[in-house]
N, C-alpha and C positions, 0 to 999 in steps of 0.2 A: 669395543673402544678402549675400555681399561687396558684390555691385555695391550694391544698398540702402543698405548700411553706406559707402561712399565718397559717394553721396549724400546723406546726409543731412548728413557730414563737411564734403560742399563748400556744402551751402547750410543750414547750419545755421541762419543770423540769418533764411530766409522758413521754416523749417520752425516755428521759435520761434511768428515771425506767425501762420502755420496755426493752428498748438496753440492757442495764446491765444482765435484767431478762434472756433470751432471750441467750446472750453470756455464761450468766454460764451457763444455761443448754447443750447447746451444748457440752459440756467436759462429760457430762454423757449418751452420744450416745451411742448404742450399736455399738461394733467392729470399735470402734473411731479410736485406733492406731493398728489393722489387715490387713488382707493384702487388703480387699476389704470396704475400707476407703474413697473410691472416693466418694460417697455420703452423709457423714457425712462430708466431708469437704469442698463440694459443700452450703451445708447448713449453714457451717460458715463463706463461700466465699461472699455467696449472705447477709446474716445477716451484715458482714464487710462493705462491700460494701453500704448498707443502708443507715448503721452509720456513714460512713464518707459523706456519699450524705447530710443528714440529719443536721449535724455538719459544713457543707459551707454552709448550707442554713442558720442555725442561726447565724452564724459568717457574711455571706451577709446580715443582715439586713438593712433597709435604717438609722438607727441610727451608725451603725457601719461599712460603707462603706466606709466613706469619713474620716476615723481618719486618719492623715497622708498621706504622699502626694500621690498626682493618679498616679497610673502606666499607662502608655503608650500602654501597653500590659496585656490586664486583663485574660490573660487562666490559670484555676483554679491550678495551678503547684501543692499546696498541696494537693488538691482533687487528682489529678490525681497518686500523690506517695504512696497516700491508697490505693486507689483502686488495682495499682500493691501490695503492699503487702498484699490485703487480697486474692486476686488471684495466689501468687507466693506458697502457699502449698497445693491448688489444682493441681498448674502446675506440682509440685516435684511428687505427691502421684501418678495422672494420667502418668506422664512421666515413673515413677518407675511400674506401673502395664504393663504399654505397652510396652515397651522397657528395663525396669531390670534396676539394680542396677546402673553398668558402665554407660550408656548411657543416666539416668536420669541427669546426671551431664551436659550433653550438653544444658539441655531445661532448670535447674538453671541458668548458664551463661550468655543465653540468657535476663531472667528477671533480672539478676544485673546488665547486664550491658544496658536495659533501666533503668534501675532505677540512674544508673552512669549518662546517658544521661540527664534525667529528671532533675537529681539533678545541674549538674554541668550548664545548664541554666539558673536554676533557681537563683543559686549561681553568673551568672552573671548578671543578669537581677533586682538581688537585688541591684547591687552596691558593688557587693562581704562580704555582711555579712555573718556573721555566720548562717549556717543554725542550725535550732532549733527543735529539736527531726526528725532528719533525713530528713526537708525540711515541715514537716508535720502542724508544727504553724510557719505563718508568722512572720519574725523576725521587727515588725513596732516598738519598743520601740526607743527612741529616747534617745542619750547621756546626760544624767543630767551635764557631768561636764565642757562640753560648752554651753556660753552662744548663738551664732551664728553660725551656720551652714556652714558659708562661712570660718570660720576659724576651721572648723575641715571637714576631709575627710575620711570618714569609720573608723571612730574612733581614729583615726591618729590628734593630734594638730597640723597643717601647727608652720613651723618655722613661730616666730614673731607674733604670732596670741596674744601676749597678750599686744600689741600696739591698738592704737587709728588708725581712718583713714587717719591720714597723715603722721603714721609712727614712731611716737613720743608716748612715754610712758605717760598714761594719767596720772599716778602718780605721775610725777615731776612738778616742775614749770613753765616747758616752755611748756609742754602739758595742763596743767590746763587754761594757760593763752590764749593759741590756740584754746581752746574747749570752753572757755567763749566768745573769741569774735566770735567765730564759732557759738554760738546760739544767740548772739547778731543780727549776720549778718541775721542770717533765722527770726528771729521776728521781725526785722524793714523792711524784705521785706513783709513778710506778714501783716502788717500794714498796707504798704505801697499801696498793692494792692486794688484793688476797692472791694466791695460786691459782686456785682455780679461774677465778677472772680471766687473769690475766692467758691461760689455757685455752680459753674458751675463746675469749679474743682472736690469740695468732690459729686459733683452729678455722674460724671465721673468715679472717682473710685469708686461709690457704684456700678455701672452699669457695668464697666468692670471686669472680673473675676482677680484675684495675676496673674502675668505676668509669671511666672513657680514653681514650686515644687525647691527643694533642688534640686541642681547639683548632679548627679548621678556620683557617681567614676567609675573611667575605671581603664582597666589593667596598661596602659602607667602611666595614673597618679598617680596608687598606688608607683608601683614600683619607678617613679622619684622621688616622692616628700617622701615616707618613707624609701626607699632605702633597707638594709638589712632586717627593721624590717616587711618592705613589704614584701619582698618575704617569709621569713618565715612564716607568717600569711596565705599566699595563699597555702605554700608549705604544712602546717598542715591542713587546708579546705580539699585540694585535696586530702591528702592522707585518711584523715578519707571517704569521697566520695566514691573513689576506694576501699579503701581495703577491699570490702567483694566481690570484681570480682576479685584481684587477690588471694583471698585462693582461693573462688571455680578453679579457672583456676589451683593452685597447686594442688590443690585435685585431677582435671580430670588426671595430669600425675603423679604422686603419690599415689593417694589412699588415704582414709580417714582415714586408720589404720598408715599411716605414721605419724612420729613428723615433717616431713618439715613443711606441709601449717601448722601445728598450731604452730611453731613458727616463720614462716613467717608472719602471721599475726600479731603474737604479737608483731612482730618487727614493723610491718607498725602502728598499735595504738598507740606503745611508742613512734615511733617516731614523729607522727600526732600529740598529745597530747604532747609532749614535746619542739616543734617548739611554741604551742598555749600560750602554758606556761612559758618559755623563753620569747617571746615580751611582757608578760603584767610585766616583772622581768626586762628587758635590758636598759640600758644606754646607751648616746651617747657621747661622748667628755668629761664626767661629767656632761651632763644637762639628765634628766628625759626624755624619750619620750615615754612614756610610751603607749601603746594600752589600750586603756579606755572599759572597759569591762559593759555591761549595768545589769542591775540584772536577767535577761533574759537570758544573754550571760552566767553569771558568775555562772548558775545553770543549763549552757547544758555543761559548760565544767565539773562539776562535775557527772552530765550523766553519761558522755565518760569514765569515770575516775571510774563509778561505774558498767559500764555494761563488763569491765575487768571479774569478779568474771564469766562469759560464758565463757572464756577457762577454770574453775571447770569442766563445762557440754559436752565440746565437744572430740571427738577421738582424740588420745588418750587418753589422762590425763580421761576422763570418764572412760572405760574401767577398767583400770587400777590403778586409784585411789578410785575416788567418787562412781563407783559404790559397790565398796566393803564394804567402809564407811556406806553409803546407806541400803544394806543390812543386817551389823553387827548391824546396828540401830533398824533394823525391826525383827530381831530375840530377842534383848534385848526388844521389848516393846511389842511380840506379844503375852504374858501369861497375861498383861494388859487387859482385859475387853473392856473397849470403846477404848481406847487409842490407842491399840494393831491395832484395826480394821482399824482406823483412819489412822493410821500410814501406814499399807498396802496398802489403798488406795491411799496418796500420793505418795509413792515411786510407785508402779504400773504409776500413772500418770507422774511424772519424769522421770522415762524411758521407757514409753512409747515416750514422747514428747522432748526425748533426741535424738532418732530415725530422728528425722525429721530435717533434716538441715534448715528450714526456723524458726522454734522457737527456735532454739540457735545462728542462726546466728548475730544478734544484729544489723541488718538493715534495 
C-alpha cells in the first residue's frame, strides 16, 4: 500500500488524466440509464470510489498533513462521504431492480441518512464549521480578519476582543503607557537572567512540542458567547445537512409526482441559506458582529445558492416544465447537421440522469 501511496504522490497530474479519462467514458456505457444498469454503475461506483481513495492519499502527503492544527481524531470523514456517495446510485439502481420503484425509497433513506450521520459529526468534531462541498474538502482555511485565535471562536469576534491583555484599549494613552512599561518589565527580566537560563529555556521549547492547537468551539460556547447569531449559524448547518433525508422521507409518503417534498425542500434550502445569510448581515445593539466568512466559506455559500437551479431537474417541475422545454429545443435544432445530433444526445443524457434521484439530488 505504501508503494501505491508514493505513486500516486509522484504522478498525481497523469493520475488526475486517468480519473477524468476514465469518468467520461463511463456516460457512454451501453444501457447506462435501462433497466439493467446495475453494472455500468457498479463500474462507476468502483471508478468513484478510486478517485476519492486516491485524492486522501495526495491530500495526506507528509508536506500537507500537519497545515493547521492536529485533530485528535484522524478518521478520514471526507473519504468516507465519497465513498458513500459514489455508492449511494448503485444502491438506488440495485434497490429499484430488486424491490421496484416504491420500496427503492427505503434503501435511499437509509444512505442519507448515514450520510446526515457522517456529516453532522464531522460538523462537530470540526469546531462547527462550515462544511465545504458537503463535508468532502476539509474546511482548514483559517480567519484573515483576526489577528489571534483566542479572541475569535468559529468565526464569531468574542466581545472585547479588540483590547490589549489587561483590558485596556491599546490605542489610547493609558494603554500605550501599560504596554510600554509591559515590555520594559519582560526585557529587564530577561537581562536580568543568567546565560545559561536563559539556554536552557529556548533549549526547552525547541524540545517540547506548542502546548495545544486552537481551542475547539463547543455547542455551549457557541451558543453563550454568540447568542442568537449562534444559533442561527447552526440552525442553517443543520438544515442544509438534513434536508436531502427529509425530501427523500416526503417522497417515501407522497410520491415523487407530488409538489409537497419539492417544495418542502425548497423550503428547508431557503431557509438553511437564509439563517447563513442573515448572520454575516446582522447587528447587535448597533455594533457589527458580524460572522466572518473565509474565502472558502464564502464560495460554498454560493454553491448552495447555485445548486437551487436542481429543482429545474427534479419531479415535478421536470415533468411538467423542463422537459418539454428540453424537447421543443431538440426538435428546433434536429434538421441541424452536427448540432441537431449533438443536441439529441444531451437531452437523452439529461433525462436519462433525471431519472436517477442520486444525480439530482445535490448531496
Amino acid at each position: 500500500m505504501e508503494t501505491y501511496k508514493k505513486w500516486v504522490r509522484r504522478n498525481k497530474d497523469y493520475v488526475h488524466s486517468l480519473e477524468s479519462l476514465a469518468n467520461g467514458l463511463t456516460w457512454l456505457l451501453p444501457e447506462r440509464f435501462s433497466a439493467s444498469e446495475i453494472g455500468p454503475e457498479a463500474v462507476t461506483a468502483i471508478l468513484g470510489i478510486i478517485t476519492a481513495i486516491n485524492e486522501h492519499i495526495i491530500d495526506t502527503t507528509p508536506t500537507q498533513m500537519h497545515v493547521g492544527p492536529m485533530e485528535p481524531n484522524s478518521f478520514p470523514y471526507s473519504l468516507c462521504i465519497s465513498a458513500i456517495k459514489d455508492l449511494e446510485t448503485l444502491v438506488e439502481v440495485a434497490a429499484q431492480h430488486y424491490f421496484g420503484d416504491n420500496k427503492k425509497w427505503n434503501f435511499i433513506a437509509v444512505t442519507e441518512a448515514t450520510k446526515v450521520l457522517v456529516r453532522l459529526i464531522l460538523f462537530r468534531n470540526s469546531g462547527y464549521k462550515m462544511l465545504l462541498h458537503g463535508g468532502e474538502t476539509p474546511n482548514i482555511e483559517k480567519h484573515s480578519d483576526v489577528s489571534s485565535s483566542q479572541h475569535n471562536v468559529g468565526g464569531f469576534p468574542k466581545p472585547g476582543s479588540c483590547h490589549g491583555p489587561n483590558g485596556l484599549n491599546p490605542w489610547n494613552l493609558e494603554g500605550r503607557a501599560l504596554s510600554a512599561l509591559s515590555r520594559f518589565g519582560e526585557n529587564a527580566r530577561m537581562s536580568s537572567n543568567p546565560v545559561w537560563l536563559r539556554r536552557a529555556e529556548h533549549q526547552q521549547a525547541i524540545m517540547e512540542p506548542p502546548s495545544s492547537a486552537v481551542e475547539r468551539p463547543t455547542l455551549s460556547m457557541i451558543l453563550s458567547e454568540k447568542g442568537v447569531q449562534g444559533a442561527l449559524f447552526l440552525m442553517g448547518e443543520v438544515l442544509f445537512i438534513i434536508r436531502p433525508l427529509i425530501y427523500v422521507l416526503v417522497i417515501r409518503k407522497y410520491g415523487i409526482r407530488s409538489w409537497i417534498p419539492w417544495f418542502v425542500s425548497l423550503a428547508v434550502d431557503a431557509g438553511g441559506v437564509g439563517f447563513l445569510t442573515q448572520v454575516t448581515k446582522s447587528r447587535d445593539g448597533g455594533k457589527e458582529q458580524h460572522y466572518h466568512l473565509t474565502a472558502s466559506e464564502q464560495d460554498e455559500l454560493k454553491r448552495r445558492k447555485l445548486l437551487w437551479a436542481l429543482y429545474l431537474m427534479r419531479d415535478p417541475f421536470f415533468t411538467n416544465y423542463t422537459r418539454q422545454r428540453l424537447q421543443r429545443t431538440e426538435k428546433l435544432l434536429e434538421p441541424v447537421p452536427i448540432i441537431g445530433l449533438l443536441t439529441a444526445k444531451i437531452v437523452e443524457l439529461v433525462v436519462g440522469a433525471q431519472t436517477r434521484y442520486t444525480y439530482m439530488s445535490g448531496s
